[in-house]
C-alpha positions as CSV (number, residue, x, y, z in Angstrom):
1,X,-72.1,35.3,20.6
2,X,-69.5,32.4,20.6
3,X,-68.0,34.6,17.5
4,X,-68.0,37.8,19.5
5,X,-65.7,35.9,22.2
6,X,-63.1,34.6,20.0
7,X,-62.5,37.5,18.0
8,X,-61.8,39.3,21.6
9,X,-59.9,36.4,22.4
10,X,-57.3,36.9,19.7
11,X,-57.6,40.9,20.2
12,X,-56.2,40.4,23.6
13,X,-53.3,38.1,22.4
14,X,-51.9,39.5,19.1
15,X,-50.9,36.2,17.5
16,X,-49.5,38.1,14.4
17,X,-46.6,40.0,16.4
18,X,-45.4,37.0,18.3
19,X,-45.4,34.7,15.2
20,X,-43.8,37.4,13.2
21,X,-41.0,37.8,15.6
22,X,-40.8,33.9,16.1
23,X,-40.5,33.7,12.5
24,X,-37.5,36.3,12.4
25,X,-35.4,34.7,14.9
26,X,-36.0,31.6,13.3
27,X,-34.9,32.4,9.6
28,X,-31.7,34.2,11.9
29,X,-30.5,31.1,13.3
30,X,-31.0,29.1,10.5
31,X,-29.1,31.6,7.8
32,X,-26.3,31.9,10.3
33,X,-26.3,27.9,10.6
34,X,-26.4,27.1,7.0
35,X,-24.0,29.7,6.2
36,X,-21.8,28.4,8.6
37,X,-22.3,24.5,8.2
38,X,-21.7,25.8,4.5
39,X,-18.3,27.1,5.1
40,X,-17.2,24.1,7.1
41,X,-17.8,21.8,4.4
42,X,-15.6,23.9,2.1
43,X,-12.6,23.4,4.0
44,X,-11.2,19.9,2.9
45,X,-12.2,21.5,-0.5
46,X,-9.3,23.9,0.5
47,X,-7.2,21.9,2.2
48,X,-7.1,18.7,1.3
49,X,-5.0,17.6,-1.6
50,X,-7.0,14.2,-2.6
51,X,-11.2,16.3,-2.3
52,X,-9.3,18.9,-4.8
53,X,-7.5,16.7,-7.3
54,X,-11.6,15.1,-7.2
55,X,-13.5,18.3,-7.6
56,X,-11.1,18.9,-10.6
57,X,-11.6,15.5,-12.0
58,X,-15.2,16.0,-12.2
59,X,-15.2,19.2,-13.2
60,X,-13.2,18.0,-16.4
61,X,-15.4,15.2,-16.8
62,X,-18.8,17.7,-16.9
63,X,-17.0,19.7,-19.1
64,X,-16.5,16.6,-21.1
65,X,-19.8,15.4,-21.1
66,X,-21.3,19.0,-22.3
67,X,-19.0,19.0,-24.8
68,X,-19.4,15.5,-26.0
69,X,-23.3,16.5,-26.2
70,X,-22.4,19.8,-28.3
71,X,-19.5,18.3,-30.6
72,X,-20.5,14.0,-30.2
73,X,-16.7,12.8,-30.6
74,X,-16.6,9.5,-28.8
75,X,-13.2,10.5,-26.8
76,X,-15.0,12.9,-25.1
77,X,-17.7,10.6,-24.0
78,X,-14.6,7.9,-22.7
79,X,-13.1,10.8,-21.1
80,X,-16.4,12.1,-19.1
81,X,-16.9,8.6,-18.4
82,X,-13.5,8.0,-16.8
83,X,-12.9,11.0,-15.0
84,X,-16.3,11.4,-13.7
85,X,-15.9,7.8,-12.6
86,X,-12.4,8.3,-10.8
87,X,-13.4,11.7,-9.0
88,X,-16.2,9.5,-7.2
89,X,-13.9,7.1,-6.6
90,X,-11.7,9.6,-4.7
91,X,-14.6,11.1,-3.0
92,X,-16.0,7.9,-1.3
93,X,-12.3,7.1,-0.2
94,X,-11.9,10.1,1.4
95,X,-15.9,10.1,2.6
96,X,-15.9,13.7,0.9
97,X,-13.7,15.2,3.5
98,X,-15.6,13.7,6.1
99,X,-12.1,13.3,8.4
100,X,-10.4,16.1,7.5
101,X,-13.3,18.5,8.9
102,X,-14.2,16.1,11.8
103,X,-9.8,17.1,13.2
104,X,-10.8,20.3,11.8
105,X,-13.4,20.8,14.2
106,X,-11.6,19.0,17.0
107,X,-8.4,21.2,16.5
108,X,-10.2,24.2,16.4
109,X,-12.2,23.4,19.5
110,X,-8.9,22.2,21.2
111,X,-7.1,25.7,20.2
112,X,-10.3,27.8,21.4
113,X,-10.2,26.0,24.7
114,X,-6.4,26.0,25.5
115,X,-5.0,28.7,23.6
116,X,-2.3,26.6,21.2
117,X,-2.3,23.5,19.7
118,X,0.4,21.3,22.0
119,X,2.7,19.2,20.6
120,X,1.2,16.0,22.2
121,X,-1.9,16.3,20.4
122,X,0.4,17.2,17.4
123,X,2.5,14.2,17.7
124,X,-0.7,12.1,17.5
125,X,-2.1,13.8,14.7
126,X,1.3,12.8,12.8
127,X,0.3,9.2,13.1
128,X,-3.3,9.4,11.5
129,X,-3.7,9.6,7.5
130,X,-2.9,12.3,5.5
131,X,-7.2,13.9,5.8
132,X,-7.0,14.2,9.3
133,X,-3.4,15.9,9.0
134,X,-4.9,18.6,7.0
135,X,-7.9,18.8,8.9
136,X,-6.1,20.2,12.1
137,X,-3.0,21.7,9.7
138,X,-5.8,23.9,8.6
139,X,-7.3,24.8,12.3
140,X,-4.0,25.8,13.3
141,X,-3.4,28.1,10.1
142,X,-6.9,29.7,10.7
143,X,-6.7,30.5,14.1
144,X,-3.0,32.1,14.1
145,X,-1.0,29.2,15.3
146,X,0.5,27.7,12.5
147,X,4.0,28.8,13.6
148,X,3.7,26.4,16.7
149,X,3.3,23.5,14.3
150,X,6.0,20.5,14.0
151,X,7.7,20.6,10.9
152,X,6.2,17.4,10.0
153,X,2.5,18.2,10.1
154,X,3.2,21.9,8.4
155,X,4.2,20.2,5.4
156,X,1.3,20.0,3.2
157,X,-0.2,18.8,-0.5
158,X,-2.2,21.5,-2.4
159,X,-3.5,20.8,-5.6
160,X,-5.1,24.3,-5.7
């Protein structure tokens, strides 16, 4: 009998149809989110001179290393060990882009909210080190008002 009751139980509340949609919005939210969170870390990758000349300094040293496993010439080995070792170097001074995306954000949010980028805030951006420059440089170029900024921040490094 007690079987009887809990099959009419979950009859009467189909737990398959709620979970299923619970499920959907919840693979939703997160997709959007990592996609998203993705694309956000990619920007000092784009617009910060120091993260690139990094990314390319350890690209050359994995390429290195393979072919120092394939060919075994010992400059190759020096070479992975060296530039793999200065691209990490780079990275933890610049915390991987850490600042530039934290102004990028704060830009952005600041240009969303008030409709240009002022030149007080500017001003004050000109002060900080060259990350957090490119951080808001890059917020003001993706949301159409790079021609408000101060010829001093619009200057910029690219490597690529």
């Amino acid at each position: 009998m007690d079987a009887v009751h809990i099959d009419t139980r979950l009859n009467q509340f189909p737990a398959q149809d709620f979970l299923d949609l619970e499920m959907i919005s919840l693979l939703d939210d997160s997709a959007s989110s990592c996609k998203a969170s993705l694309r956000e870390w990619l920007i000092p990758l784009k617009c910060n001179f120091w993260v690139q000349s990094a990314a390319v300094l350890l690209l050359v040293g994995a390429t290195s290393a393979a072919l120092y496993l394939m060919i075994g010439t010992h400059v190759l080995l020096g070479t992975a060990f060296y530039t793999i070792f200065f691209s990490l170097v780079l990275l933890l001074a610049t915390f991987a882009g850490k600042d530039t995306l934290r102004s990028y954000r704060r830009v952005r949010n600041h240009i969303k909210s008030h409709g240009s980028f002022d030149k007080r805030l500017q001003r004050k951006y000109l002060e900080q080190m060259y990350c957090r420059r490119a951080g808001a440089r890059k917020a003001a170029q993706d949301l159409g008002v790079a021609h408000e900024l101060l010829p001093a921040l619009a200057n910029s490094w690219r490597l690529l």
